[in-house]
C-alpha positions in Angstrom: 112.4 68.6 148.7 115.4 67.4 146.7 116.1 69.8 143.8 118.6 68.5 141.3 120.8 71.5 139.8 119.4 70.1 136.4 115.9 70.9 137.9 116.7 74.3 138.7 118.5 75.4 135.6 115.4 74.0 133.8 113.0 76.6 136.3 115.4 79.4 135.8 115.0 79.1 131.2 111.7 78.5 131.7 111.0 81.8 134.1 113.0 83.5 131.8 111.0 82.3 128.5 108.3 83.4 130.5 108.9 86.6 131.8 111.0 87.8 128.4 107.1 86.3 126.3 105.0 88.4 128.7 107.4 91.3 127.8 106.9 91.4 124.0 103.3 91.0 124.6 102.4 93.9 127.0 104.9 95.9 124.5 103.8 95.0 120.7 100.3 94.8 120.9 100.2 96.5 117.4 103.0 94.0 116.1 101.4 90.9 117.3 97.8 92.0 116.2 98.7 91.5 112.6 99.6 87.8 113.3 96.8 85.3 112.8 94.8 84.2 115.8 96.4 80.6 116.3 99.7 82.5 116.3 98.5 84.7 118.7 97.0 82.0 121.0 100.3 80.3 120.8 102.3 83.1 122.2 100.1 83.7 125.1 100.5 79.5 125.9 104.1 79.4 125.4 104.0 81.9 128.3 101.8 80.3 130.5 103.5 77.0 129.8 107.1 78.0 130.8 106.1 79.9 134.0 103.9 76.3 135.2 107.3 74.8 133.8 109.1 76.9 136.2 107.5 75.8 139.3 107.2 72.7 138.0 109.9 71.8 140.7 108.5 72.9 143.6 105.9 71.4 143.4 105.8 67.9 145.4 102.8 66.0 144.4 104.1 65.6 141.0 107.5 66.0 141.4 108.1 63.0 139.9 105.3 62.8 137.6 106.0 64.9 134.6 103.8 63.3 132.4 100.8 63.8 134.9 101.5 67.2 135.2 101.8 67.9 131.4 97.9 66.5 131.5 96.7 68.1 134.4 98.1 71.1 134.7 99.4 72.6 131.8 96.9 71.3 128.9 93.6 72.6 130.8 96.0 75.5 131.7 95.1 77.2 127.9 92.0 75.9 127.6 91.1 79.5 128.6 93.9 80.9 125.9 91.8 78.7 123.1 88.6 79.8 124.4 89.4 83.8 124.1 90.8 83.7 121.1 88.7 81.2 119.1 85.7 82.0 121.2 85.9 85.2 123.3 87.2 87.4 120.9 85.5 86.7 117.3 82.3 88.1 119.0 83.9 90.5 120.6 85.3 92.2 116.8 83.2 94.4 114.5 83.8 96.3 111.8 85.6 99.6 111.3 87.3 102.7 113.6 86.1 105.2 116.1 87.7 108.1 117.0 87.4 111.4 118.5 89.2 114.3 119.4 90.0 115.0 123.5 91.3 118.6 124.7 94.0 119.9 122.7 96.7 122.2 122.2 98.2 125.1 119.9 101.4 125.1 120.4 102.5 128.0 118.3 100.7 131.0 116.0 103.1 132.7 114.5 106.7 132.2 113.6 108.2 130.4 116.4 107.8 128.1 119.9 110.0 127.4 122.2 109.9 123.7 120.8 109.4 123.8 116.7 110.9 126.5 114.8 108.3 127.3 111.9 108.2 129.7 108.8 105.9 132.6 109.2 102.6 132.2 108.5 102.9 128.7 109.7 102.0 126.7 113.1 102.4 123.4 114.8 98.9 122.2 116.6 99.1 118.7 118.2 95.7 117.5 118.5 95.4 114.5 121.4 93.2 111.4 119.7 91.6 108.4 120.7 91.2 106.1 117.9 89.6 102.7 118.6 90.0 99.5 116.2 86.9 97.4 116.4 88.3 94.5 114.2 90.1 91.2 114.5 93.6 92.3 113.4 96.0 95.7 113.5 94.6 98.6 111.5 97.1 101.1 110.2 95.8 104.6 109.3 97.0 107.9 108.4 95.7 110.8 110.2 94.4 114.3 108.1 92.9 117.3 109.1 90.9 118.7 107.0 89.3 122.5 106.8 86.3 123.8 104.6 86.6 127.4 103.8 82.8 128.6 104.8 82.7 131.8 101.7 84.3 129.3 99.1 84.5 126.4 99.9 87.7 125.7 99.3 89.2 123.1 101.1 92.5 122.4 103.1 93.9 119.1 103.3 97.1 118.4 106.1 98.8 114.9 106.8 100.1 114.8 110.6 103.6 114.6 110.4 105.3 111.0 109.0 107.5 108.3 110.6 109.6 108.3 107.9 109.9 111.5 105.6 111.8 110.9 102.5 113.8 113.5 100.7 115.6 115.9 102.7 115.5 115.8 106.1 116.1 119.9 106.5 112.4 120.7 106.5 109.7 121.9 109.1 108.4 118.1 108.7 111.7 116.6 109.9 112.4 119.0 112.6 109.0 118.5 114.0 109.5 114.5 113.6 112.9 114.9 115.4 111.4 116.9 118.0 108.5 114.9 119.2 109.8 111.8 118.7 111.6 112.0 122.1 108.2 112.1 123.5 106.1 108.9 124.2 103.0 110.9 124.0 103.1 111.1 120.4 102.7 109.1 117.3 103.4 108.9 113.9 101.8 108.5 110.3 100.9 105.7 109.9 99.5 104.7 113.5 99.0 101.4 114.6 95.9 100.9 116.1 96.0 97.1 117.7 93.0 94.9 117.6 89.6 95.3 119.5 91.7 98.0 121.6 92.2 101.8 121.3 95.4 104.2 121.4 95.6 107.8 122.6 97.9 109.6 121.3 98.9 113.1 120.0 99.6 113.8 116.7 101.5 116.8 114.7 100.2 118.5 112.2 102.8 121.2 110.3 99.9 123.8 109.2 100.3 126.8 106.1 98.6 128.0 103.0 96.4 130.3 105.1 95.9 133.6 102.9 97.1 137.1 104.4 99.0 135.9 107.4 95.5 134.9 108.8 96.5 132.6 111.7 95.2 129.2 112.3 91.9 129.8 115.3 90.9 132.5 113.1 90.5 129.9 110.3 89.0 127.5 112.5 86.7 130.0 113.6 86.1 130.9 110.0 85.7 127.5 108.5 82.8 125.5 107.3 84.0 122.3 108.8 86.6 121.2 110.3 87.3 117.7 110.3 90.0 114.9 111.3 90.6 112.0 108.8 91.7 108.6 108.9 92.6 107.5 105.3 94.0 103.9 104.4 98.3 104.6 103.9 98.1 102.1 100.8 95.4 103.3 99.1 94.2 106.4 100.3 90.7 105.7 100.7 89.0 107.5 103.4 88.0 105.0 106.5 86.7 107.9 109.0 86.2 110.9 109.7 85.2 112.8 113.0 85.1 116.4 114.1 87.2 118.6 115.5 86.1 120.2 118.5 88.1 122.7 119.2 91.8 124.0 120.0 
C-alpha cells in the first residue's frame, strides 16, 4: 500500500477531529442538549465522518476512489445518526421530571464538621438525588427542600447551595460552595439535567431557622412533610416535588 505523506497527515486531522468530537460529547451532555436536534445529529456525523476519513487510507479497495467511498461508506454511515435523532428519540421523549431521593447523609448537627464550619443552631445535610429529564432538550432546575411544621403548619423553605452566590462571598453559602465544589459528586443550583437521561448527584443544603436550638432529625421527625422541590430558576414555578425519605 503506497501512502502519500499528504494521505497521512489528512488521517492524523481527521483522527484528531474525531477523537477531540467524541470528547465534547461524552463530556457536555447538558451543553449540547439545549442545541436543536439537526445540530445535535450534525455533531455525532462530523465524528463519524472524520474517523471513516481517517482510515480512509488504509483502505485498498477504494483507495483511489474517493468519490465511491463518500457514497458508500460515509453517507449510509449516518443514516443511523438521522434515524435516532429524527426517529429514535422523538418517541423516546415525554414530558416532565422524575426524581427521588437515594440514601443520604448528615453531615453535621451542631456547630461544626470536620468539612463546613457552620453557625450554631445550623447544619449542612447533602441529600444524594436522582433526577431524570424525560424531554427532548436540557432541563435546568433549582433544587428546595421543603419542611411542614406538623402543630402549625408553618413551613420551611431552603435552596441547595448556588453555583454562583452574589454579594459577599464570606458567608456559610460560599464556604460550603468552595468546599464541595472540589468534589465531582456534587452539583450546583441550577442543575442541568440533559435530555431523555438522568443525573445523580448530591446536593447541599445550608439549614437554620429551627426554634430553641432544636436540631435538624428532630424536625424531620417532627414535621408534617418533608419534601424535595424542583422549581423552574427563571420563574420559580414549581415543576416537581418528591419526598424525602429519610437522613
Amino acid at each position: 500500500m503506497n501512502l502519500s505523506l499528504r494521505k497521512v497527515i489528512a488521517s492524523i486531522v481527521a483522527l484528531i477531529v474525531a477523537i477531540t468530537t467524541v470528547v465534547y460529547i461524552a463530556q457536555n451532555p447538558s451543553q449540547l442538549g439545549n442545541e436543536t436536534l439537526i445540530v445535535r445529529a450534525a455533531v455525532l456525523a462530523l465524528a463519524i465522518i472524520a474517523a471513516l476519513i481517517a482510515v480512509y487510507p488504509f483502505n485498498p479497495f477504494f483507495a483511489t476512489k474517493p468519490g465511491a467511498y463518500a457514497v458508500a461508506v460515509c453517507m449510509p454511515a449516518i443514516l443511523p445518526v438521522l434515524i435516532y435523532y429524527f426517529l429514535i428519540l422523538p418517541n423516546q421523549a415525554g414530558i416532565g421530571l422524575v426524581g427521588e431521593q437515594l440514601p443520604s447523609e448528615l453531615l453535621t448537627d451542631g456547630s461544626e464538621s470536620g468539612t463546613v464550619t457552620a453557625e450554631p443552631g445550623e447544619v449542612v445535610y447533602t441529600p444524594t438525588l436522582r433526577i431524570g429529564n424525560h424531554e427532548l432538550y436540557t432541563r435546568q432546575v433549582n433544587v428546595f427542600l421543603r419542611v411542614i411544621d406538623e402543630g402549625s403548619n408553618a413551613s420551611g423553605l431552603f435552596r441547595a447551595v448556588r453555583q454562583r452566590i452574589p454579594g459577599s462571598s464570606a458567608g456559610v453559602e460560599a464556604t460550603a460552595q468552595r468546599t464541595f465544589a472540589e468534589n465531582n459528586s456534587y452539583a450546583f443550583n441550577p442543575l442541568q439535567i440533559p435530555p431523555v437521561r438522568s443525573m445523580t448527584t448530591k446536593v447541599v443544603f445550608v439549614i437554620d431557622a429551627f426554634d430553641d436550638d432544636e436540631t435538624f432529625s428532630a424536625a424531620l421527625r417532627r414535621a408534617h412533610q418533608v419534601q424535595f422541590e424542583l422549581r423552574d430558576p427563571e420563574t420559580g414555578d414549581l415543576l416537581l416535588e418528591f419526598p424525602l425519605t429519610g437522613i
